[in-house]
C-alpha positions as a printed NumPy array, in Angstrom:
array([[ 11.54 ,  -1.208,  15.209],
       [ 12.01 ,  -1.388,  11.422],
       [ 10.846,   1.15 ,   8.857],
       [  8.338,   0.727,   6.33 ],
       [ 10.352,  -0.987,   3.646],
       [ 12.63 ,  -3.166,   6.319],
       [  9.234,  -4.422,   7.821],
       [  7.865,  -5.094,   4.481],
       [ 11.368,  -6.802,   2.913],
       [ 11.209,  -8.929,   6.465],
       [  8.153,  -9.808,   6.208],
       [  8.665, -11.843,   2.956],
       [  5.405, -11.316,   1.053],
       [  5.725,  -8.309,  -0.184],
       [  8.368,  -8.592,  -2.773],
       [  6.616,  -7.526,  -5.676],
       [  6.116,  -4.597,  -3.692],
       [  9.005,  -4.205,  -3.405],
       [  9.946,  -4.334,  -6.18 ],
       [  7.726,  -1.957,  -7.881],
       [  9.164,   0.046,  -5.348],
       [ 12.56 ,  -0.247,  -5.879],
       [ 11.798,   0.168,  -9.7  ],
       [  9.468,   3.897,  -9.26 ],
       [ 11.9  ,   5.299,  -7.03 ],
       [  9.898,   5.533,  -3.721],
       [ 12.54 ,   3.044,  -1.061],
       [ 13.462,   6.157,   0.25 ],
       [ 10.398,   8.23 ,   0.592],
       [  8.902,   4.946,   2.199],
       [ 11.937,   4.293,   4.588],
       [ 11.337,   8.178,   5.592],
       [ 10.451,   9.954,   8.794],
       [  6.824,   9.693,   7.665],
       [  4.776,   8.743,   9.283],
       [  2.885,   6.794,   6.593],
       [  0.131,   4.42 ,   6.647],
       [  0.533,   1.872,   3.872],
       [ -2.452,  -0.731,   2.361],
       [  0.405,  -2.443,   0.816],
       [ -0.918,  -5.241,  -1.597],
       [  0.856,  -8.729,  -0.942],
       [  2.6  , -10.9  ,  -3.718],
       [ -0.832, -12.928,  -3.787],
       [ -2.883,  -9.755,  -5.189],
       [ -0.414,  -8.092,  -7.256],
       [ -0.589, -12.486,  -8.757],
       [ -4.467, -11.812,  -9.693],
       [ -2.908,  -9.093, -12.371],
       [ -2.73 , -10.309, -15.924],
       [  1.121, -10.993, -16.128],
       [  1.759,  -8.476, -19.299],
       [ -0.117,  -5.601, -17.341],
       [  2.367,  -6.153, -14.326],
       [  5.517,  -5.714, -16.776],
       [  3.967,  -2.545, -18.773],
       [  3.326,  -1.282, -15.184],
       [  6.743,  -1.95 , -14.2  ],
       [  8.353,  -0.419, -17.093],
       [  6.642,   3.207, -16.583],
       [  8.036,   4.435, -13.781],
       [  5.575,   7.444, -13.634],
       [  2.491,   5.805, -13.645],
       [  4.012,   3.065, -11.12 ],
       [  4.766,   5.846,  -9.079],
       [  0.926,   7.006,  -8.985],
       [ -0.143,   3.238,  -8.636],
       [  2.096,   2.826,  -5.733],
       [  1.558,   6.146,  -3.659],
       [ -2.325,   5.513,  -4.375],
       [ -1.433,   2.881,  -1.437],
       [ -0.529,   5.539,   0.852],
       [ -1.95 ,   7.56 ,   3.467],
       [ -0.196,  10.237,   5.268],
       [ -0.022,   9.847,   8.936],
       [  0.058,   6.932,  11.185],
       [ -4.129,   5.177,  10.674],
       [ -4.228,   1.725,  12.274],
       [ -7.225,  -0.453,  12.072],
       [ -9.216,   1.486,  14.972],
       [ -8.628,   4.899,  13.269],
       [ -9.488,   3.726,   9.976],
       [-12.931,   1.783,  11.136],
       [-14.168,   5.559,  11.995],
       [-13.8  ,   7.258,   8.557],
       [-15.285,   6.307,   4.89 ],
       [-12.435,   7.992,   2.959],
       [ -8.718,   8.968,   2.964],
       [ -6.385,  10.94 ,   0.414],
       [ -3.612,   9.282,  -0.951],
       [ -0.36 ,  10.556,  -1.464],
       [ -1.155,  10.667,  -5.537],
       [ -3.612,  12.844,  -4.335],
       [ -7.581,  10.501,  -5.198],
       [ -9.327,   9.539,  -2.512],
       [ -9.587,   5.875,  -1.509],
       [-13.339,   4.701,   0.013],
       [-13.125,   2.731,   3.428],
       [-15.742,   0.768,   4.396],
       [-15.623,  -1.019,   7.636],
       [-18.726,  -2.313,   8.093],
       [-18.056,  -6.509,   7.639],
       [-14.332,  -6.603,   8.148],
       [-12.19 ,  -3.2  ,   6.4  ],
       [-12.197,  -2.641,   2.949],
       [-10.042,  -0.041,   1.049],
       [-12.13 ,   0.168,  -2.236],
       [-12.602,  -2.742,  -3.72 ],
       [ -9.538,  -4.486,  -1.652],
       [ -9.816,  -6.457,   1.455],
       [ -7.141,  -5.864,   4.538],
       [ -6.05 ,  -9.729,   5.167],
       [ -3.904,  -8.508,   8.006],
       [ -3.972,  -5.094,   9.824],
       [ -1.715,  -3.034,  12.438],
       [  1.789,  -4.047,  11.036],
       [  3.548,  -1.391,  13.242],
       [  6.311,   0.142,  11.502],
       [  8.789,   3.083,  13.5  ],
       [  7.252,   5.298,  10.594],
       [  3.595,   4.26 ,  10.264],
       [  1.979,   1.142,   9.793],
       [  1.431,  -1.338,   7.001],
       [ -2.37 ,  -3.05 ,   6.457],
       [ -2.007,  -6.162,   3.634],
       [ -4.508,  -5.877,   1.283],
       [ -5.231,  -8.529,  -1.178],
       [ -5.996,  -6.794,  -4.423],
       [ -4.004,  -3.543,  -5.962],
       [ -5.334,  -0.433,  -5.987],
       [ -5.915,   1.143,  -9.764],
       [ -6.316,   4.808,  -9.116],
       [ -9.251,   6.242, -11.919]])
């Protein structure tokens, strides 16, 4: 089974993601022992960003690196886990909301495909980024 970042690299849309990975540093924290859960948003929702926020994003590695590990849960949550709580800290250290009451939402972003099983964790595609407050 392939880590985090192999599963996501494989699965071939994520590569903005990966990217903005690549760029703030975190491949190897995310290709760790974890385990990690991950509401990793796909190349269609980091699209919806205005394209000049993306590259001011991309250029500060710091506040990438909060944007990104706002994505990420510690420990290993798949969809069942997740429809029994309302909120989860992030490895930035906010909270994100859950709601799982018409299909799973993390905030304001909507898990398009759940349970990508990872041998560190799990990945859930979202289809908006996450803006920590």
């Amino acid at each position: 089974m392939k880590n985090i970042i192999e599963t996501a690299v494989s699965a071939g849309t994520f590569k903005t993601l990966i990217t903005a990975v690549t760029a703030a540093g975190l491949v190897d924290t995310l290709s760790g022992t974890g385990p990690f859960t991950v509401f990793a948003p796909n190349d269609d929702a980091f699209a919806k960003l205005p394209r000049e926020t993306l590259d001011q994003v991309l250029a500060d590695k710091e506040q990438l690196a909060k944007i990104l590990t706002y994505h990420v849960v510690s420990g290993k949550k798949m969809a069942a886990d997740i429809a029994n709580i309302t909120k989860a800290e992030t490895l930035q250290g906010s909270d994100v909301t859950i709601d799982a009451m018409n299909g799973v939402k993390v905030n304001d972003a909507e898990v398009v495909t759940a349970d990508i099983e990872c041998s560190n964790g799990v990945i859930h595609a979202i289809d908006t980024v996450l803006i920590p407050k």
